[in-house]
N, C-alpha and C positions, 0 to 999 in steps of 0.2 A: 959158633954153635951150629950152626946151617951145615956147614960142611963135617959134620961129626956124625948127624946123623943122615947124611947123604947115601943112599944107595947106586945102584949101575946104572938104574934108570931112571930117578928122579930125587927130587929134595923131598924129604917129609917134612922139612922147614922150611920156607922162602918169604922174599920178599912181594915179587908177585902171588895172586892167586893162579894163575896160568903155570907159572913153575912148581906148583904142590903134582901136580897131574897132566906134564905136559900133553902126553901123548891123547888125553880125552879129556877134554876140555869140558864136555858135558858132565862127568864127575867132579872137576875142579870147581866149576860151578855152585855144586849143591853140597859137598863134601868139605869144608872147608871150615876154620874157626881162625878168628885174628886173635891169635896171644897178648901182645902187646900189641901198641900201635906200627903200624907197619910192618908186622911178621904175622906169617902166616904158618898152619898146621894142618894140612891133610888128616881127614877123621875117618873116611870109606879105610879102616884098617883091623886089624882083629885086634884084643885086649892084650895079647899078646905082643903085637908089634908096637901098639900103642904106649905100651907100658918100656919097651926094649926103649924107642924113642924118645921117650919121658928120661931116662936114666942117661942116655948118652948124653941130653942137652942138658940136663944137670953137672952132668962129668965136665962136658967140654965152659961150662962157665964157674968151674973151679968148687963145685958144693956138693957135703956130702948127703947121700941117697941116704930116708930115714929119718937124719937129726935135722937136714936144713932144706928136706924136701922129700913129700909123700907126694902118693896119689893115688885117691880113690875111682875104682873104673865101674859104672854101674854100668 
């Protein structure tokens, strides 16, 4: 799942929190939510990418967007 929604410059998923925001560390700090235990989700992001992000970890763990998975962005 991690590497699905991987862009050029970082993970929007990881295991560490330091891999969500390598490059500032001070954002990865405060920016941050653990999904499950031991994975982690970069949140410093627009509703927009949040939601693009939402959709690919859902694809890349085989469910479809909708019936076996929403998300509401307030």
């Amino acid at each position: 799942m991690a590497a699905a929604v991987r862009t050029r410059s970082r993970n929007n998923i990881a295991r560490q929190v330091r891999d969500v925001y390598p490059a500032k560390p001070e954002i990865a700090l405060r920016a941050h939510r653990e999904i499950v235990p031991g994975w982690y989700v970069g949140t410093n992001e627009s509703s927009v990418t949040k939601l693009r992000i939402a959709k690919a970890a859902a694809s890349a763990c085989g469910l479809r967007w909708g019936d076996e998975v929403d998300l509401e962005l307030s």
